[in-house]
Every structure is written in C-alpha cells, then in structure tokens.
LODO-789232 format. One line per field, with one value per residue (C-alpha): x, y, z; residue number from 1. Coordinates in nm, 2 decimals. Each point is the difference from the previous one (the first is absolute). Layout:
BEGIN
px	(X | ...) $
py	(Y | ...) $
pz	(Z | ...) $
n	(NUM | ...) $
This chain:
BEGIN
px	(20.16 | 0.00 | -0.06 | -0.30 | 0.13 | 0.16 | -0.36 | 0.04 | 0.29 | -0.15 | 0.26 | 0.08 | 0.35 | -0.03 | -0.23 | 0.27 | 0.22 | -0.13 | -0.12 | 0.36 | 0.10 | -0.26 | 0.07 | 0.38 | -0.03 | -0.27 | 0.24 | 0.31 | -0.18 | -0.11 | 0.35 | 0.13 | -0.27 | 0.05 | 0.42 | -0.03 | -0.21 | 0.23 | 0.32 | -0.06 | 0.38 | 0.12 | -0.23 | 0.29 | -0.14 | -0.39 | 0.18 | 0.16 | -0.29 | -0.20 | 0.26 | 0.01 | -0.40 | -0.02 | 0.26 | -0.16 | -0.36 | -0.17 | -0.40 | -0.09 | -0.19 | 0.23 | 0.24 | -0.24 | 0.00 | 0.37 | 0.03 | -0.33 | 0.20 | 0.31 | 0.19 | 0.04 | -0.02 | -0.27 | 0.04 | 0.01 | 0.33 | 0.13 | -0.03 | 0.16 | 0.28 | 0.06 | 0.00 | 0.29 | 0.21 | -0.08 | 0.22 | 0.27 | 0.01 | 0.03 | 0.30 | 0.14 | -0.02 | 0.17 | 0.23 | 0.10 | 0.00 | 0.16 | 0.28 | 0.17 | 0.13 | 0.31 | -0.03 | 0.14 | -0.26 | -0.40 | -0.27 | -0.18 | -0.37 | -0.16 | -0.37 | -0.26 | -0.37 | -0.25 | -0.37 | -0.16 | -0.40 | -0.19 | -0.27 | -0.31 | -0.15 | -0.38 | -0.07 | -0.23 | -0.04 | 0.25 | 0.24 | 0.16 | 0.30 | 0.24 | 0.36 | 0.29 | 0.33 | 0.27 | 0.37 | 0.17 | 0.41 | 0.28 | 0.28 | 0.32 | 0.31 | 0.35 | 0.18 | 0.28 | 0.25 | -0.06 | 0.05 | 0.32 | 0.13 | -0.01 | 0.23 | -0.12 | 0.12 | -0.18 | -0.39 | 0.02 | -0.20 | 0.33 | 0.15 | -0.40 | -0.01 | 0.34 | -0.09 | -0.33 | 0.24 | 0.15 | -0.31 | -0.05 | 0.38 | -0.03 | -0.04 | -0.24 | 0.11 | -0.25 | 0.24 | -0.05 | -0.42 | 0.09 | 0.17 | 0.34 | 0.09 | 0.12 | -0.35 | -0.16 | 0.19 | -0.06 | -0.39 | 0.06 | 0.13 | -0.28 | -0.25 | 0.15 | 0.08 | -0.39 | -0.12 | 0.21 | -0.09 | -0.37 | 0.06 | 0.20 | -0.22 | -0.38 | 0.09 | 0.33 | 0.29 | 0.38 | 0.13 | 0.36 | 0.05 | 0.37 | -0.12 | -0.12 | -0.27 | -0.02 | -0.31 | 0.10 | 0.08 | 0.32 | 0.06 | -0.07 | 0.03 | -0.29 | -0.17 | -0.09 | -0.31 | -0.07 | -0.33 | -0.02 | -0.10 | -0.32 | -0.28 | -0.37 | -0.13 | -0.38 | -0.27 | -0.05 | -0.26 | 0.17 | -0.01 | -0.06 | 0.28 | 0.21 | 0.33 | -0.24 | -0.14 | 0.32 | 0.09 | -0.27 | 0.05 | 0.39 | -0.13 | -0.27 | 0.28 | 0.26 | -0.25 | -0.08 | 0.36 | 0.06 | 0.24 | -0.03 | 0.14 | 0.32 | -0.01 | 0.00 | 0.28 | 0.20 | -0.07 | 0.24 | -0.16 | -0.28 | -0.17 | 0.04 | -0.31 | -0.08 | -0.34 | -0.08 | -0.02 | -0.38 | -0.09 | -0.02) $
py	(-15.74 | -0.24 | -0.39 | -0.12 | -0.26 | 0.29 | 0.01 | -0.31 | 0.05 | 0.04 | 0.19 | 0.38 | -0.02 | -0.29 | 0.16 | 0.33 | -0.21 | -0.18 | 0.36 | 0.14 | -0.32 | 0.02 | 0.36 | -0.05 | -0.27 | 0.15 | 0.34 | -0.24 | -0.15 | 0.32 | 0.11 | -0.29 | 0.04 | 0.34 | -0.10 | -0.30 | 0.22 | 0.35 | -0.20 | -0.25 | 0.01 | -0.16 | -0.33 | -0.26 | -0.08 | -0.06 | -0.18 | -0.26 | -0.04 | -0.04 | -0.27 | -0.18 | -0.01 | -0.14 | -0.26 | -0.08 | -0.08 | 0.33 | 0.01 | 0.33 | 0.12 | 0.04 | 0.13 | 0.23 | 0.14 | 0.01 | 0.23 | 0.21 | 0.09 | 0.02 | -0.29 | -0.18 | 0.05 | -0.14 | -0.40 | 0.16 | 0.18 | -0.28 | -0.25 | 0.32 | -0.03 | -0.40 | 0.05 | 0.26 | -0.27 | -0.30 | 0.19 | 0.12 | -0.39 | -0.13 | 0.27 | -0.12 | -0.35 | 0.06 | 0.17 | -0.30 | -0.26 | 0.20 | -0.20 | 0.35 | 0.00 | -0.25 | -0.16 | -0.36 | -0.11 | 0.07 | 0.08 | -0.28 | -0.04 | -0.16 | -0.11 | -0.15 | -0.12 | 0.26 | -0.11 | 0.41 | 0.08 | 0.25 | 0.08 | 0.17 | 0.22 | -0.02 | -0.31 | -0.05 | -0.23 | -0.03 | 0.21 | -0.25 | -0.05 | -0.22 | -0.14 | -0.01 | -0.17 | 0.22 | -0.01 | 0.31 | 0.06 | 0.23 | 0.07 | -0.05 | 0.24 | -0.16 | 0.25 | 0.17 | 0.00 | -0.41 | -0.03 | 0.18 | -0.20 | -0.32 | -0.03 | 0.11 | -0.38 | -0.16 | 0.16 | -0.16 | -0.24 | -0.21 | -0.02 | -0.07 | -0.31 | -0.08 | -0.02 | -0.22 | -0.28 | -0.03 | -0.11 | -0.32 | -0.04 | 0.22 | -0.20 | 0.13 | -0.10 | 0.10 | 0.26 | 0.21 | 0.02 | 0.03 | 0.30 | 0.01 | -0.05 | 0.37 | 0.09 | -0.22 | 0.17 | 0.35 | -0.07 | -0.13 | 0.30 | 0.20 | -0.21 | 0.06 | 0.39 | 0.03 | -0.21 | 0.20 | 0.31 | -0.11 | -0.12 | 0.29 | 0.29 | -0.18 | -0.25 | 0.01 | 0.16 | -0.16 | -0.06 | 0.05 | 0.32 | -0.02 | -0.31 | 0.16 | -0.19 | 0.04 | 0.11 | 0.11 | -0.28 | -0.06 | 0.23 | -0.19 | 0.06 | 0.20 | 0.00 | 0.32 | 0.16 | 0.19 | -0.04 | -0.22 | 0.17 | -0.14 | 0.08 | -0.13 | -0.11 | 0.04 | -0.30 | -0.23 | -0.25 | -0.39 | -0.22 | -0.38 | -0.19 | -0.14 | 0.10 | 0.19 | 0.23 | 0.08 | 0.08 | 0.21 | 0.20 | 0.06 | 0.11 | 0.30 | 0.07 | 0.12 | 0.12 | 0.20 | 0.11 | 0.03 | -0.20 | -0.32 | 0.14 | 0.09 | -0.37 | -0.15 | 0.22 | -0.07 | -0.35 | 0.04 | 0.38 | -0.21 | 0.02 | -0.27 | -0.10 | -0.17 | -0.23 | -0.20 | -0.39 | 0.05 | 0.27 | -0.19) $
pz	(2.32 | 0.27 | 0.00 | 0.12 | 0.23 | 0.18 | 0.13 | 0.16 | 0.22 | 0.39 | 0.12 | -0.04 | -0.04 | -0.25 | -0.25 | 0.07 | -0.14 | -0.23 | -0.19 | 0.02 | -0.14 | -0.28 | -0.06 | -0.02 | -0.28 | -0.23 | 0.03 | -0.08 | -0.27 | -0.20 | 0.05 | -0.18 | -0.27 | -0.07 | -0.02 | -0.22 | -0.26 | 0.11 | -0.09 | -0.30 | -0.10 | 0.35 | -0.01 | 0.12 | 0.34 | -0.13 | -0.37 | 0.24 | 0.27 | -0.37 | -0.11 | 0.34 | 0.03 | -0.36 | 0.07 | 0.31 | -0.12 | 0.11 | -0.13 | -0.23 | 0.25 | 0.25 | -0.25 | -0.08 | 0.34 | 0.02 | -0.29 | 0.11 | 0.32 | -0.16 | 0.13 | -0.37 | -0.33 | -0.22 | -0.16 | -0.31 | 0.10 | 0.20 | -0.33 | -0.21 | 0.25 | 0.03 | -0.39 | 0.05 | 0.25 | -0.23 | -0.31 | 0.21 | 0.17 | -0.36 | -0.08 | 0.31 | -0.09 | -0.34 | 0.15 | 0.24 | -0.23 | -0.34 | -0.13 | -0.04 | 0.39 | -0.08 | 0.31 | 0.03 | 0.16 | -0.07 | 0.27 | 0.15 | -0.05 | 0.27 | -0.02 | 0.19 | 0.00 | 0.21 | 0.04 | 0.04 | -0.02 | -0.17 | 0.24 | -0.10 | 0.27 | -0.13 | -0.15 | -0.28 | -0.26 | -0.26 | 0.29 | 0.27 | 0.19 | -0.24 | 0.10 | -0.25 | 0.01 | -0.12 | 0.05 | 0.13 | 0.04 | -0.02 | -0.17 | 0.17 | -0.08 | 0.14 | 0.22 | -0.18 | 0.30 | -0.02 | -0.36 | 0.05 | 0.24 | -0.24 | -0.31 | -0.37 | -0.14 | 0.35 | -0.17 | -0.35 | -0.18 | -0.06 | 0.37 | 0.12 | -0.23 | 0.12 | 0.36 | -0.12 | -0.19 | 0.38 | 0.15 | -0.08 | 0.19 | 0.31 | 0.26 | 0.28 | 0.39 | 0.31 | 0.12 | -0.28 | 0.13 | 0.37 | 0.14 | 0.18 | 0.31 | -0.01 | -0.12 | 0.26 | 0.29 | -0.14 | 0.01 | 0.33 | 0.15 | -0.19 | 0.16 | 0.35 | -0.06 | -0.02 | 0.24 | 0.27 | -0.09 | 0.06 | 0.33 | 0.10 | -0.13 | 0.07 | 0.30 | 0.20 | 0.06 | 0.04 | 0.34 | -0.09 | -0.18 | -0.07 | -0.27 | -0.32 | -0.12 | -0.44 | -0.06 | -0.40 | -0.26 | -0.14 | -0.27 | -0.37 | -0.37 | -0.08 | -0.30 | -0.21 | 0.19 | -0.37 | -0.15 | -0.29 | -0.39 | -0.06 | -0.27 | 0.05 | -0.29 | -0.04 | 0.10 | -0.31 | -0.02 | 0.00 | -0.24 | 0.07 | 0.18 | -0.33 | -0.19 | -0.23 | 0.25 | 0.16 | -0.41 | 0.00 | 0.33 | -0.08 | -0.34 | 0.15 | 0.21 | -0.25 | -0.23 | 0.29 | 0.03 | -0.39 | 0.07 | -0.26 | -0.29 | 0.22 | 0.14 | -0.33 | -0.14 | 0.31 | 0.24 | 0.19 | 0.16 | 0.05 | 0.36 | 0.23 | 0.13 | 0.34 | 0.06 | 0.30 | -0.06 | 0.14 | -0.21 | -0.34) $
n	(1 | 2 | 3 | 4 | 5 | 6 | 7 | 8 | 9 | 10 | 11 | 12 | 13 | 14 | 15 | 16 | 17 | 18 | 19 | 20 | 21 | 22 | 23 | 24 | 25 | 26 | 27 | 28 | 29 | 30 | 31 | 32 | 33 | 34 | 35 | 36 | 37 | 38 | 39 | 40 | 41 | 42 | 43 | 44 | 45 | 46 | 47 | 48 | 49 | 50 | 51 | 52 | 53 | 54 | 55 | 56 | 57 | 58 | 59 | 60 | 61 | 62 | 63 | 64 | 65 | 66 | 67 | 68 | 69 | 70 | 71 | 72 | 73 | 74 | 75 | 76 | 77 | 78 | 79 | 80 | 81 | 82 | 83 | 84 | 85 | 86 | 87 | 88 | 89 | 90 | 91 | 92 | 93 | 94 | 95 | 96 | 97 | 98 | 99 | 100 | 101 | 102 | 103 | 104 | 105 | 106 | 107 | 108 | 109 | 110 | 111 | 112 | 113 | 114 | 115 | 116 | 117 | 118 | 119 | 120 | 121 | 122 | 123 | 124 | 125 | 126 | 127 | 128 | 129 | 130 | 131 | 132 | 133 | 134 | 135 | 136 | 137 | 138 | 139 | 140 | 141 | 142 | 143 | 144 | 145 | 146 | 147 | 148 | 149 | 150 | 151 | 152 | 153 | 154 | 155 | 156 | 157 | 158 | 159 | 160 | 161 | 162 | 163 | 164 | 165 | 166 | 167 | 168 | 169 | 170 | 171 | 172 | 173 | 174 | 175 | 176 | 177 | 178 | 179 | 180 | 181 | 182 | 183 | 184 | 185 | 186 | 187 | 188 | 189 | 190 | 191 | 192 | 193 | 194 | 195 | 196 | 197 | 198 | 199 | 200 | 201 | 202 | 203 | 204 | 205 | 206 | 207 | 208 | 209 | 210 | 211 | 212 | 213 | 214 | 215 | 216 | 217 | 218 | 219 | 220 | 221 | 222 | 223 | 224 | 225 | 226 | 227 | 228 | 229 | 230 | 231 | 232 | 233 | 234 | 235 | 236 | 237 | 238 | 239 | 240 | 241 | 242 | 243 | 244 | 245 | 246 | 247 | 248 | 249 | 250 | 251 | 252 | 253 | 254 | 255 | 256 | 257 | 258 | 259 | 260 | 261 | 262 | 263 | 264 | 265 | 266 | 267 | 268 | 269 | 270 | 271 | 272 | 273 | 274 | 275 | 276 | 277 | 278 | 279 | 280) $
C-alpha cells in the first residue's frame, strides 16, 4: 500500500506525510478508474488528453498507464478519433474553397516549408528517428465586413488587369515609403505617453501637480481586433524546389478539397495562393 522509499524518510512527520500523500493518490486514482470504466459515454476529457499525448510524441507505455488509471483513452481510440477530425477537416475545406459561395474574391492559401521529425522512442534496426521536409499552411477566408466595404466592379478580373496596365506608368516618390509628418508626431507622442507613465508609476513622482503629465497615447484608427477565418490544412510531404513541385503540391491540395473539377469549370473561383520567395 505504501511506497518503499517512505521507509527512508528520517523523520516522523515526513514519513506521516509522505503515507497520507501516498494513500490520497492510490484512493484518487481507483476513483478515476472505476469512473472512466463506470461512465464510458462521457470520455471527452481522457479523448482529448489521448489526442494531445499522441500529437505530442507520448511512448505506448506510458500511454498505457494513462488509460489503466483512467486519465486517456487507448492509441487505438485516439487514431479512431484523429480519423473522425481528418473527414470533418476535409468537409470543412470543401466547404471553404466551393465555388458555390459567390464571393468576389476566393480564400487565400498560404503555405510554407516545415522541417518536423518522427522520433522513435526505442530504437532498433530498421526503426530510427528520420526528418522530413513538408510544407504546412492555411487557408485564408477574407472578412466579410472588409469585402463590403470595397465596390462589386473594384474585385473583378477586368478592373485588376486594369490597375496592372498602369504600372509600368505610376511613378513611385520616397514619400509614399516614409510616413507623415502627422504619423511621425503621433508616434512621438505614443513614445512619450509611455515613457511617463514608467517614470511616474516605478520611479518618481511630479513636483507640480497642477501640470498633467499624458501618460495614455493619442487616440488612433484602430484596426479590427476580430480573429481572422482560417482553415489548417493537413502536413503534406514537399516536393523538390521547381515549378513542378509547386504543380504538384497545389494539385494534392485541391484534390484534397474536391475542388479541381470546380476550378476547371470556373478559373476565376479559383483560390489565390500565397508562397514565400524562400520557400520554392
């Protein structure tokens, strides 16, 4: 019933407590063994602690133990679930990037390169740790409110190749890169506002009282604090750095969204797609 080491402990009141300690858990633990197998219908806390543990590396064995005490269900359950979230992702997916939304503008997809590791616990032969090189992204939904705010004839293929034909002409001046000297006095005064109210809440105090030190920053245009509609897509492996093997990823990615028959029936619902110069 009680842990050897408890032996150990020199003092009285230390091996007291080390016993009430040990008796507490193995009570808490058989409690939480007979609920997990009591209650087999209401499983979300020990599904996700599966999930996380699965995602996180965890070995069998101590998964093992998780589940015998009733902290997580088995891998077996956990891989059953991930199953279950990898269909609904690609209904979700779909569901973004369906031509049927009439939108004027498509999501974005954004991608990226990602070095990850598949790390084997006990090595063996045949069974090392290997590295892949994948790409990961998201799919980027434009804010409704935002799209409003534009004009219908502004989000057209025609008016976008109209503004292109202007480029060549458009002359670019260094004020147009630097900001105002509005802008310049309004980061000023931010600059200041903060700095005061350092030195007057950590270090001093002002001497004249009738002279109102700012210690908030001008008031600004804020921008939308909503969080932005995005869509993981799922960790694919990369294909060399070419044309082709962007082809290729674009490709899995609207087969993975059923999406290429829609794309060739309509271009222009096509998704927009955003790559890093470094990535390929």
């Amino acid at each position: 019933m009680f842990d050897g080491n408890v032996k150990k402990l020199k003092s009285l009141e230390g091996r007291e407590a080390a016993q009430k300690k040990r008796i507490y858990t193995t009570s808490r633990n058989i409690c939480s063994m007979i609920s997990f197998v009591h209650n087999c219908w209401d499983l979300a806390a020990q599904l996700e602690n599966s999930l996380t543990f699965l995602a996180c590396g965890v070995s069998n064995r101590v998964n093992r133990f998780l589940h015998y005490i009733g902290l997580a269900s088995s891998n077996q359950t956990a891989n059953k679930a991930l199953k279950t979230l990898g269909q609904q992702a690609e209904e979700k997916i779909s569901q973004k990037l369906s031509t049927e939304n009439n939108k004027p503008i498509a999501p974005f997809l954004c991608i990226d390169n990602l070095d990850f590791e598949q790390r084997i616990h006990l090595k063996s032969q045949g069974k090392n740790s290997k590295m892949f090189h994948g790409t990961w992204g998201y799919i980027h939904q434009i804010n409704h409110s935002l799209l409003s705010s534009v004009p219908p004839s502004n989000l057209t293929i025609d008016s976008y190749l109209a503004a292109m034909e202007k480029i060549p002409s458009l002359s670019v001046s260094p004020q147009m890169l630097i900001p105002s000297p509005e802008e310049e006095k309004n980061w000023i005064l931010v600059l200041k506002s903060q700095i005061a109210k350092v030195l007057l809440q950590y270090i001093a105090k002002s001497a004249d009282h009738h002279t109102k030190v700012p210690v908030t920053p001008p008031s600004i245009d804020q921008i939308s604090n909503e969080p932005p509609d995005l869509t993981m897509l799922k960790l694919m492996i990369a294909s060399d750095n070419s044309a082709q093997g962007i082809s290729k990823l674009l490709m899995e990615i609207w087969q993975h969204a059923q999406m290429f028959k829609a794309c060739e029936a309509n271009e222009s619902q096509a998704p927009m797609s955003k790559i890093e110069l470094r990535t390929y």
